[in-house]
C-alpha positions, 0 to 999 in steps of 0.5 A, a space after each residue: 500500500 505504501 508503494 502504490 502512491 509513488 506508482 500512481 503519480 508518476 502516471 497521474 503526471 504523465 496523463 496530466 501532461 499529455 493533457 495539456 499537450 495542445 495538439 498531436 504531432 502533424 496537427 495545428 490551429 490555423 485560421 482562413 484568410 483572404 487575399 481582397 483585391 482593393 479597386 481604386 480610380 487613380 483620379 478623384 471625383 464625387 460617385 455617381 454611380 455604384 453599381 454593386 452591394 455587398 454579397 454581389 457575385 461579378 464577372 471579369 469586365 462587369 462595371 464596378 462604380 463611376 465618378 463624375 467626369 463631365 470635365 473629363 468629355 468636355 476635355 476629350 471633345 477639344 481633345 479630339 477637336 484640335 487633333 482634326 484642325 492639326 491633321 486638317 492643316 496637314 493634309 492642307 500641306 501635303 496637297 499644295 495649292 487648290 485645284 483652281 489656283 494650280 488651273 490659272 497657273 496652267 492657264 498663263 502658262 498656255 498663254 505664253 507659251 502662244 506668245 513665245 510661239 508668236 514671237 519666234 515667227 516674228 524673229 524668224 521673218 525678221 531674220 530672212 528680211 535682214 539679208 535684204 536689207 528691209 529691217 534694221 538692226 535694231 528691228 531684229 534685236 527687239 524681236 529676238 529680245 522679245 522671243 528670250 523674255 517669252 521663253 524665259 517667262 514660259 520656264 517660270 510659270 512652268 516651275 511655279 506651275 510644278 511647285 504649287 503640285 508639290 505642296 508646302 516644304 518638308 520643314 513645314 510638313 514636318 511641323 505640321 506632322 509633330 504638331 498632329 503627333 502632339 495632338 494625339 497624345 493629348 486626345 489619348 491622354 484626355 480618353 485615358 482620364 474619362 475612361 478611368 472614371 469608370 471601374 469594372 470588375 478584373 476578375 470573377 469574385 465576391 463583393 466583400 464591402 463598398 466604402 462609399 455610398 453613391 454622392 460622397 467625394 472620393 479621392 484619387 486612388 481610394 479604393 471605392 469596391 473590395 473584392 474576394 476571388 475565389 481563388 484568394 482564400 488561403 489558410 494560415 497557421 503556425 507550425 513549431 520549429 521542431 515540426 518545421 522538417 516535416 511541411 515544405 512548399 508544394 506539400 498537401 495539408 487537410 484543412 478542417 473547419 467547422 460546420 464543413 461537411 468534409 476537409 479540404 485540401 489545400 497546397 503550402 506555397 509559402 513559408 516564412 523565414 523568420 521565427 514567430 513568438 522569439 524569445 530574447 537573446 538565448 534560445 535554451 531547450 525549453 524556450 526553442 518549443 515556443 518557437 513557431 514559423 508562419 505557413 499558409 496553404 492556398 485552397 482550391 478556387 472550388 472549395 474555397 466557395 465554401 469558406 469564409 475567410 476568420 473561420 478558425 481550422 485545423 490543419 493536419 499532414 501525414 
């Protein structure tokens, strides 16, 4: 009877102590966690419009919310305006004169042509009167004179005639091109400012919340919609150091949550580097088992419909 004392306690200890063991080796607490996708407008505005509620499912495109952007047509409209005056004045250089302009110019280029054709025969029985003496000298040179004036003036109207065909310089079609190529970067400018008032969805997800209510100013890349793809659910948990051997990336875990009618599968895609609840300075025997590292488990788009991220799980692996 006096040796049963010193056999039971031992036992009662070693039960106790097993009691108080939080979780069996490969398994511990973990919570879900969501990976929101913020959607801001990079300019601000008073919303005008809001498209979506909390609980919303979404598609890829679907619009979000709008801002006002009346400043932003009327800046697109002159936009858009000043870039055709630009092109306008180019097509204007490239093109040279206007038809009729280049008709009058053929036109007194005809005309002295038929005087220099009126003047050549002119020198010529000048020039055969000279042999018997009919003409002066100074007759035939009047005639000859006229007969170069005509000509020269035929090859100035012919060139004027191929200048106005050719349109305006390349300096000045060259400005005209800068100025064109200026312009569309304003009206591009001017159309990525309007576009940008209205936000739609990136991807299929849930709405998790709206932070503004159709009326209020919303600042320049405030985020006005949160949402949760499927795909962004993850579970994390922290795994002691001395366990740490037994998980590495890509590894399969089962999660357990509560009110699930089955575990889940999820996949580990990170672990962190540094130690979680580090004790200072020295690390003895028992202060080692405090330390824990970080770990999360991305889950799959279809299981992950069927949780919410805060709810508490186990996790386990083999």
């Amino acid at each position: 009877m006096r040796i049963l004392p010193h056999i039971l306690l031992p036992v009662l200890a070693g039960a106790l102590l097993a009691g108080c063991s939080p979780h069996p080796r490969g398994q511990v607490q973990g919570y879900l966690e969501g990976e929101y996708v913020y959607v801001a407008a990079p300019l601000g505005g008073a919303l005008t419009k809001l498209a979506v509620a909390r609980g919303d499912s979404v598609r890829p495109g679907q619009p979000l919310f709008e801002l006002e952007r009346q400043s932003e047509a009327a800046a697109l409209v002159q936009a858009e305006k000043n870039l055709a005056q630009a092109q306008a004045q180019l097509d204007d250089l490239a093109k040279g004169k206007r038809p009729t302009e280049i008709a009058s110019l053929a036109a007194q280029r005809d005309r002295v042509r038929a005087d220099l054709k009126l003047a050549a025969t002119q020198l010529a029985r000048r020039e055969k009167l000279d042999a018997t003496d009919v003409v002066s000298r100074e007759e035939l040179d009047m005639a000859r004179a006229m007969r170069d004036a005509t000509q020269a003036r035929v090859l100035e109207l012919e060139a004027d005639l191929a200048t106005a065909q050719l349109g305006a310089r390349e300096d000045a079609v060259a400005a005209a091109q800068a100025a064109v190529a200026a312009q569309q970067a304003a009206r591009d400018r001017a159309r990525w400012a309007f576009d940008q008032k209205q936000q739609f969805a990136p991807c299929s997800a849930r709405v998790h919340d709206t932070l503004y209510r159709q009326g209020e100013w919303v600042g320049a890349g405030n985020p006005v919609v949160v949402l949760l793809p499927p795909g962004s659910v993850k579970v994390r948990f922290f795994v002691p150091q001395g366990q740490l051997s037994q998980v590495g990336i890509g590894r399969t875990v089962s999660v357990h949550c509560d009110g699930a009618p089955r575990p889940f599968s999820a996949t580990i895609n990170y672990i962190s580097t540094r130690a979680e609840y580090t004790p200072p300075v020295i690390f003895s025997r028992e202060t080692r088992a405090n330390l824990v590292f970080m770990i999360e488990a991305v889950l799959a788009p279809a299981d992950a419909e069927e949780l919410r991220p805060g709810q508490p799980a186990e996790v386990e692996w083999k």
